[in-house]
C-alpha positions as semicolon CSV with decimal commas, in nm:
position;residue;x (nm);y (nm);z (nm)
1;X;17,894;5,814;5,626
2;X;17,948;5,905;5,996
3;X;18,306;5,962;6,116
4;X;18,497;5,712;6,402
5;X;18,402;6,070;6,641
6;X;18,048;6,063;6,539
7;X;17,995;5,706;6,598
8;X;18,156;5,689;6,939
9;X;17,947;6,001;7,076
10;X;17,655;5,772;7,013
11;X;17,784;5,480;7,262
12;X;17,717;5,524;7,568
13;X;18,034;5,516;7,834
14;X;18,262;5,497;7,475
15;X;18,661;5,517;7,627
16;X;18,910;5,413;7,418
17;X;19,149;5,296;7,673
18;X;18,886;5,039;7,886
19;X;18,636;4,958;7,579
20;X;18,391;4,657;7,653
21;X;18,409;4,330;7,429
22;X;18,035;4,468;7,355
23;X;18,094;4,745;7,298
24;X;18,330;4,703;7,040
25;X;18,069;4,509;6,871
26;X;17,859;4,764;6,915
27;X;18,067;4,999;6,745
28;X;18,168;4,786;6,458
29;X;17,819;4,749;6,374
30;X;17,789;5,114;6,296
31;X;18,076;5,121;6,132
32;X;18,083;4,879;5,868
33;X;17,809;4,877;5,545
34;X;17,673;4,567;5,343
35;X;17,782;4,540;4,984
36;X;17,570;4,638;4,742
37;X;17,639;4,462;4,450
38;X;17,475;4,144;4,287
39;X;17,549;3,855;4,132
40;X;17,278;3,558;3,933
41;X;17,464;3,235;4,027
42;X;17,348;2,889;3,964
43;X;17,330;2,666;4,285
44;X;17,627;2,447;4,213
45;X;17,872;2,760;4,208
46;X;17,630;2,932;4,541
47;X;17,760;2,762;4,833
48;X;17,825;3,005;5,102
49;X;17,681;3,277;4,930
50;X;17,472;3,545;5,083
51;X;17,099;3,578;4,938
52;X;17,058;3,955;4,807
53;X;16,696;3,875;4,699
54;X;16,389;3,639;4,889
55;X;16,306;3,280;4,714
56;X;16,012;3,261;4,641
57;X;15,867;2,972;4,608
58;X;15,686;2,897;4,242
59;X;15,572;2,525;4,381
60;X;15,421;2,390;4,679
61;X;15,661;2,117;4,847
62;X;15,584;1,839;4,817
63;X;15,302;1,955;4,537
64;X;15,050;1,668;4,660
65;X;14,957;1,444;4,953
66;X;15,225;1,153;4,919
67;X;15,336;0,918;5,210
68;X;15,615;0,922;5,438
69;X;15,693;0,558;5,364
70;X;15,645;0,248;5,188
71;X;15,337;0,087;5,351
72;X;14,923;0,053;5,304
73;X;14,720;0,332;5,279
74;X;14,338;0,376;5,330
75;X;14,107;0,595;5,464
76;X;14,133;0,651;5,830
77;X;13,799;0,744;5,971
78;X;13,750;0,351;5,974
79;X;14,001;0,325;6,255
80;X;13,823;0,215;6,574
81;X;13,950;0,249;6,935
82;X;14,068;-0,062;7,079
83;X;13,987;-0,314;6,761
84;X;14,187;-0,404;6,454
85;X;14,101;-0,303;6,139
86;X;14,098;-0,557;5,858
87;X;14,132;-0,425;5,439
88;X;14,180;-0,552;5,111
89;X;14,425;-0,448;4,898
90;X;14,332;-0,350;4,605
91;X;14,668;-0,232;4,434
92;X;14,999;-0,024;4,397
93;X;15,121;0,297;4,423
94;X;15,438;0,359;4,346
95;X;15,669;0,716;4,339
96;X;15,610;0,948;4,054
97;X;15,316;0,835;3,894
98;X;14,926;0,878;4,027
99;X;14,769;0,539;4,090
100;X;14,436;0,585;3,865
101;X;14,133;0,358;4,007
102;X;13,944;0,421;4,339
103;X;13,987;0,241;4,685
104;X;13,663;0,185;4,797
105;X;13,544;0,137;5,157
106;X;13,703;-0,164;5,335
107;X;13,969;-0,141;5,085
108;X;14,333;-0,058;5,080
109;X;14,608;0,027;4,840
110;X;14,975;-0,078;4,876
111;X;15,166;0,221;4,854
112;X;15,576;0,331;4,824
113;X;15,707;0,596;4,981
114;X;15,634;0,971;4,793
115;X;15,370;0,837;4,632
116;X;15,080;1,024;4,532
117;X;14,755;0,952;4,808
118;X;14,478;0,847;4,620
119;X;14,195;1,077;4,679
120;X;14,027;0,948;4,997
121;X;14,312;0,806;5,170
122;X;14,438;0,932;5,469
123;X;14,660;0,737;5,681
124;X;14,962;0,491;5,569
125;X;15,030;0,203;5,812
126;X;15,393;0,083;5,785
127;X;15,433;-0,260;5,612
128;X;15,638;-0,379;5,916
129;X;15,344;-0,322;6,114
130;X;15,084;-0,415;5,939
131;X;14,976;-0,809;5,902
132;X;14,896;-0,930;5,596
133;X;14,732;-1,259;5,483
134;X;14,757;-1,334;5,081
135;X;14,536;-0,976;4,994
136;X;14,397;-0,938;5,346
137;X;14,546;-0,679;5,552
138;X;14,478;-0,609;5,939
139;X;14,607;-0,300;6,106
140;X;14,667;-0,409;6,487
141;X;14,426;-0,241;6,763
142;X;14,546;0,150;6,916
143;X;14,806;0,121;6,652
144;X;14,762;0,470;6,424
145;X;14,535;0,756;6,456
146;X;14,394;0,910;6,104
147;X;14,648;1,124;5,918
148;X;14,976;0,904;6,037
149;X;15,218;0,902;5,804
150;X;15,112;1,136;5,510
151;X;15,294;1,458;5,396
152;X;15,045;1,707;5,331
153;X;15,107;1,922;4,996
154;X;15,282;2,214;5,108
155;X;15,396;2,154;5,452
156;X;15,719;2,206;5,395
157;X;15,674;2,522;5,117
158;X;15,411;2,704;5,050
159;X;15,306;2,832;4,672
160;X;15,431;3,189;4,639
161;X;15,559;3,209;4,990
162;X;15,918;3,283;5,098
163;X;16,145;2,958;5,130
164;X;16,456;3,168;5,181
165;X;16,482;3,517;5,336
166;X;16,701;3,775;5,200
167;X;17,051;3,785;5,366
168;X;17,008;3,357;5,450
169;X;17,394;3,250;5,395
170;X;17,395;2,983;5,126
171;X;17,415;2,590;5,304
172;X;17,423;2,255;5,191
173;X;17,101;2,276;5,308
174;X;16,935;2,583;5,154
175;X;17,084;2,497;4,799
176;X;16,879;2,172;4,845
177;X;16,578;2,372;4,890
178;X;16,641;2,593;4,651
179;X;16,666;2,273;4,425
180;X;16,411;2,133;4,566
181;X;16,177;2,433;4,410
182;X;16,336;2,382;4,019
183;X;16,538;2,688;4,092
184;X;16,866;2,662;3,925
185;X;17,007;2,982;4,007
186;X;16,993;3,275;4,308
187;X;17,068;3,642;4,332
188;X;17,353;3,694;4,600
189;X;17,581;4,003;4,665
190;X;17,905;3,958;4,555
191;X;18,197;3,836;4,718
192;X;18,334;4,037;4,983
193;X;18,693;4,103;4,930
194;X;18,958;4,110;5,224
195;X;19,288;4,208;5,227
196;X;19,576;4,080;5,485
197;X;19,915;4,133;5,561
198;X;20,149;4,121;5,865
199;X;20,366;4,362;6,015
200;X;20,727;4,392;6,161
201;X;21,090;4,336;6,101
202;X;21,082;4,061;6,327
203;X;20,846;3,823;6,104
204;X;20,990;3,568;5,861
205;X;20,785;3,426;5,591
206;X;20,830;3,064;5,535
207;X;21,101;2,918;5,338
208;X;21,378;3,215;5,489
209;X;21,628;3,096;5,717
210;X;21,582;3,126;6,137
211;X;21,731;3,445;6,267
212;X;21,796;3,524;6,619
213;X;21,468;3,722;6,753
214;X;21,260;3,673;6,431
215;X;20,955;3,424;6,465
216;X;20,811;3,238;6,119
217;X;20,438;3,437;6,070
218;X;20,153;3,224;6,185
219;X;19,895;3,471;6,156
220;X;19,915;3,512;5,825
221;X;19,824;3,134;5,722
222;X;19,552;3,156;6,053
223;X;19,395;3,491;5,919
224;X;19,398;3,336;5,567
225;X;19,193;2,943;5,691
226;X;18,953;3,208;5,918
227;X;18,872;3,417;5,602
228;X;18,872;3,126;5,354
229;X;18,626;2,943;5,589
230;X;18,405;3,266;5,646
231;X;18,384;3,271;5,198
232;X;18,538;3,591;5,141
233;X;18,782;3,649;4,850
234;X;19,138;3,691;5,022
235;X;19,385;3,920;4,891
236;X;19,741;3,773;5,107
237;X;19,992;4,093;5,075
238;X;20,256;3,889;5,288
239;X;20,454;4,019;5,495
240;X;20,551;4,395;5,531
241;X;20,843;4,518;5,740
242;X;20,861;4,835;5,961
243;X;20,912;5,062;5,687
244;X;20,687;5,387;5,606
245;X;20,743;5,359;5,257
246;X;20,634;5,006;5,229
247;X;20,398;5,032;5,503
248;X;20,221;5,358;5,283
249;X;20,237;5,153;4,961
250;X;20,059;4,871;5,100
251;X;19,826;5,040;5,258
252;X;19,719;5,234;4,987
253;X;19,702;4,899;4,751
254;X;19,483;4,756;5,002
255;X;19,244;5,006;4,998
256;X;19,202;5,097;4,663
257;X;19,145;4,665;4,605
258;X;18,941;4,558;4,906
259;X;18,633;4,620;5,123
260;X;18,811;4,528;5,426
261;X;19,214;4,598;5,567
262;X;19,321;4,315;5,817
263;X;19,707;4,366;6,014
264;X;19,860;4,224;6,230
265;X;20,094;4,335;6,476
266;X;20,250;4,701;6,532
267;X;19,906;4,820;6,764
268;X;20,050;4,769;7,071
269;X;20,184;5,055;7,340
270;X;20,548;5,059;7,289
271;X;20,598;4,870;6,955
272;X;20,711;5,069;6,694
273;X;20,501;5,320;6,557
274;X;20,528;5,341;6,205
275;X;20,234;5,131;6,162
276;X;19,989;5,327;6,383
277;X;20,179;5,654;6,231
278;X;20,054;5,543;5,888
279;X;19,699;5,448;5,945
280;X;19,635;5,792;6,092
281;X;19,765;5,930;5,802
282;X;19,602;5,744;5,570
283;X;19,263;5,709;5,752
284;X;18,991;5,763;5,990
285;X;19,150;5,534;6,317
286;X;19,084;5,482;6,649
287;X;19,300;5,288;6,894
288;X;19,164;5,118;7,123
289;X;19,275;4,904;7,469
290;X;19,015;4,642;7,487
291;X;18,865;4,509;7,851
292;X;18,943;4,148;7,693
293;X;19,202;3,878;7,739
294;X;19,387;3,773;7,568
295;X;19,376;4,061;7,247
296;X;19,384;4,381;7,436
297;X;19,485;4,627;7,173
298;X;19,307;4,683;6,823
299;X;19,250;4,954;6,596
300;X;18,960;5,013;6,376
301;X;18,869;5,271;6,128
302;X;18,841;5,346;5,729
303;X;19,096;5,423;5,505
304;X;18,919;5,483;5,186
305;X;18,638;5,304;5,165
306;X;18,798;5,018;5,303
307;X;18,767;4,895;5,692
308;X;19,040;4,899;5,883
309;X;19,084;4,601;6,157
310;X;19,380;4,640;6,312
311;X;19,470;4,293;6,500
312;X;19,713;4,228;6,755
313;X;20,059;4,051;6,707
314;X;20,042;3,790;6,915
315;X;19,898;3,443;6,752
316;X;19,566;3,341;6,992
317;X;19,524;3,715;7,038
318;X;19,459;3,726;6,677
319;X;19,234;3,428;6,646
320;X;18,986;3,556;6,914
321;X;18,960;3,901;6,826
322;X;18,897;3,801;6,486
323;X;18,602;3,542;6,587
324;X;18,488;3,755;6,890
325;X;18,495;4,135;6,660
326;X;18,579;4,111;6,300
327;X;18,387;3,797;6,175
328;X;18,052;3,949;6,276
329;X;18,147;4,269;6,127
330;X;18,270;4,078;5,774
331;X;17,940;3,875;5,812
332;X;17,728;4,224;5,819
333;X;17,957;4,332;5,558
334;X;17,867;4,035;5,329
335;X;17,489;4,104;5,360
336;X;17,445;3,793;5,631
337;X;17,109;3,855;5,872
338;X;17,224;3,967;6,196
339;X;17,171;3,609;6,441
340;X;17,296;3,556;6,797
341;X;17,618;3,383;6,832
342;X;17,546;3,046;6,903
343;X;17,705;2,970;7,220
344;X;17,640;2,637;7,439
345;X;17,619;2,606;7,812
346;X;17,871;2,353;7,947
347;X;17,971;2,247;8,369
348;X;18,316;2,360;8,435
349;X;18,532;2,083;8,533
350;X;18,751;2,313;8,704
351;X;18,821;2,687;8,924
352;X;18,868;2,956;8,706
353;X;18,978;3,240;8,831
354;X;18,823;3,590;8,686
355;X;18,815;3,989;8,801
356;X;18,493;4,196;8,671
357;X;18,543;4,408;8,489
358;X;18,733;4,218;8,155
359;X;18,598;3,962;7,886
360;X;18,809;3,645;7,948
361;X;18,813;3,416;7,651
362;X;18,950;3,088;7,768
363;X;19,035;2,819;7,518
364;X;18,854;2,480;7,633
365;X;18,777;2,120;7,522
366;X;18,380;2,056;7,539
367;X;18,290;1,675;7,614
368;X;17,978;1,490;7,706
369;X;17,932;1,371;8,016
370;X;17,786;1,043;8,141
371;X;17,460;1,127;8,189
372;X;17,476;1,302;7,870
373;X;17,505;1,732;8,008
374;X;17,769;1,859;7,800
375;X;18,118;1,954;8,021
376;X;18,419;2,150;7,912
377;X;18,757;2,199;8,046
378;X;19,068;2,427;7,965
379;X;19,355;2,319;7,778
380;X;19,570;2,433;8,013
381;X;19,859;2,725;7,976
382;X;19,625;3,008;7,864
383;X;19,930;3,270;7,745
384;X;19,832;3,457;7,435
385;X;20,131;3,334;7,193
386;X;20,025;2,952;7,296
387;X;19,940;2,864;6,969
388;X;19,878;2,459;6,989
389;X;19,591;2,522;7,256
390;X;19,323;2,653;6,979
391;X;19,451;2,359;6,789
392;X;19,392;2,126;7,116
393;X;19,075;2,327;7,230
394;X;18,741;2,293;7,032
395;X;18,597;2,624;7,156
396;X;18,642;2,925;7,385
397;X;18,533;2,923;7,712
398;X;18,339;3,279;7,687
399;X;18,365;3,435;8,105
400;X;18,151;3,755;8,021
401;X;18,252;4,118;8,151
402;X;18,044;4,114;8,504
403;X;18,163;3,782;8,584
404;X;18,405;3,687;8,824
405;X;18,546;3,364;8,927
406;X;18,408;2,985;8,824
407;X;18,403;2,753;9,075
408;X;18,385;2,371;8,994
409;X;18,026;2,260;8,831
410;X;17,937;2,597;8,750
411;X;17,793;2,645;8,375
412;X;17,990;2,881;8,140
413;X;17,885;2,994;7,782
414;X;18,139;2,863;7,511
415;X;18,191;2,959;7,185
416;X;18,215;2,664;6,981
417;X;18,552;2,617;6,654
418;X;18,304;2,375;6,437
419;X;18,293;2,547;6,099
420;X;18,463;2,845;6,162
421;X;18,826;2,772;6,215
């Protein structure tokens, strides 16, 4: 296990005091592990979960030719350019059960949707296309080519291929493959568990009475949605105040319960230092001042064998360093295949102003245009303890480290809310 030194004298340009957005991603990457233990869960209790072994796949899907709706199917090397094609139909298929006789040339077969193809038959035309006459049935001129309409066995899954790869977290989607296989249950790694709390004499929890130059904690319940959304087991330690007993106890709980410490508040230059004090005695910490806004400071480190992500106090500041930094680093940590951010382009409807040198992340309401292109705007007042814009906003307007200023038209990358906060 390499130390906070080790890992920053492998990053290139590594300062503490002017460290990259990707850099810090960078960084985190090294630093954090994947869980490495499993759990046999059946599908209904899987949701969310992160694969920790390949599906493989003990069926072909679908197992035979069957067609992709309810319609007339016959063999399609009769189909001739430019003239309709007339058949007689012969009989039924229907779902789930293999129509036994045989469709002989000129012939057709009435057939449902997912039903078996009788060996022989190709092509399905649709029964709102096709004209039919008492048994006779004509298939209009240029209408189909051979093959339309059939689902070949195995085009979606393969026999004894991979339908899910290891580290594939757990969708709606994916359980209904796995289903759709007769799996009932999958091998996952266990949940990861996360402990919060916030820091400083000035935070009330809710339910105590307003006090002049206290402020009722946000973060926590924020923190708590973003980690409840991301599937991780959440371990709340409330609020603790800025005391080095407490502060030591809690610390010290955290680690020895969770795979990952998240704080809030008490990083900052001039706040008081009892927090910072006791995560460098505890731990393994580095401090950094981030080239981001809004979020600027942010520790990181181990204490145990727990990671330490040491947030900002202010409320937005919190949110985005948690979905820009620590969400891909919990998503490693839960065993989740590294994939790209998925970020859409959008037309700024408006200036923004941006110096190189600094990640700006900008919270901004994505719309569609009227021809369709997607367009995004700001929510206006950008300060970092303006908590109602991320509810306003449904993503961040992403203005990357090189970049300087927008002008109106121009396409930005955003990083889209949907399904993560």
């Amino acid at each position: 296990m390499k130390s906070i030194e080790q890992i920053a004298a492998e990053l290139q340009g590594y300062d503490p005091q002017a460290l990259s957005a990707s850099a810090v991603n960078e960084f985190l990457a090294r630093l954090v592990r994947p869980v490495t233990d499993t759990q046999i869960l059946p599908l209904f209790e899987a949701l969310d979960r992160v694969l920790a072994q390949e599906v493989i796949s003990p069926v072909s899907v679908p197992p035979h030719d069957n067609s992709a709706m309810d319609g007339y199917a016959f063999a399609g090397a009769q189909l001739r350019p430019h003239e309709a094609l007339t058949l007689q139909c012969v009989g039924t298929a229907l779902a789930g059960k293999a129509w036994q006789g045989v469709v002989a040339p000129g012939q057709c077969l009435r057939i449902m949707t997912g039903a078996i193809m009788p060996t022989g038959l190709d092509t399905v035309v649709p029964q709102e296309l096709a004209k039919v006459s008492d048994q006779q049935i004509t298939v209009p001129a240029n209408l189909l080519q051979r093959g339309d309409n059939r689902r070949l066995q195995g085009e979606d899954v393969q026999q004894g291929q991979p339908a899910l790869k290891l580290g594939t977290r757990l969708s709606p989607a994916a359980l209904g493959l796995a289903a759709s296989l007769g799996i009932p249950s999958v091998t996952v790694w266990r949940r990861l568990k996360v402990a919060y709390f916030s820091t400083g004499d000035e935070i009330l929890s809710l339910g105590e009475p307003p006090r002049e130059g206290a402020v009722y904690d946000s973060n926590r319940f924020t923190v708590f949605g973003l980690l409840k959304r991301l599937g991780v087991e959440v371990l709340d330690y409330g609020v603790v105040g800025d005391d080095p007993a407490q502060l030591e106890a809690t610390f010290a709980k955290a680690a020895r319960q969770a795979d990952a410490i998240i704080t809030s508040g008490g990083v900052s230059v001039g706040e008081a230092d009892h927090t910072k004090t006791m995560m460098k005695k505890l731990g393994d910490v580095a401090f950094w001042r981030i080239a981001m806004r809004p979020g600027r400071p942010m520790a990181v480190g181990r204490i145990g064998h727990s990671i330490l992500f040491g947030l900002p106090g202010n409320p937005v500041a919190v949110m985005v360093t948690f979905l820009a930094f620590v969400r891909p680093a919990l998503l490693q940590m839960m065993g989740c295949r590294a994939e790209p951010t998925p970020w859409l382009r959008a037309r700024s409807l408006e200036a923004l102003r941006k110096k190189p040198g600094r990640t700006e992340y900008q919270r901004g309401i994505v719309s569609s245009a009227a021809d369709g292109t997607l367009q995004v705007r700001t929510t206006g007042n950008q300060g970092s303890g303006v908590l109602s814009s991320m509810v306003q906003g449904n993503g961040l307007i992403v203005l990357h480290h090189q970049q300087g200023n927008v002008a109106v038209g121009d396409e930005v990358d955003v990083m889209m809310f949907e399904g993560v906060i």
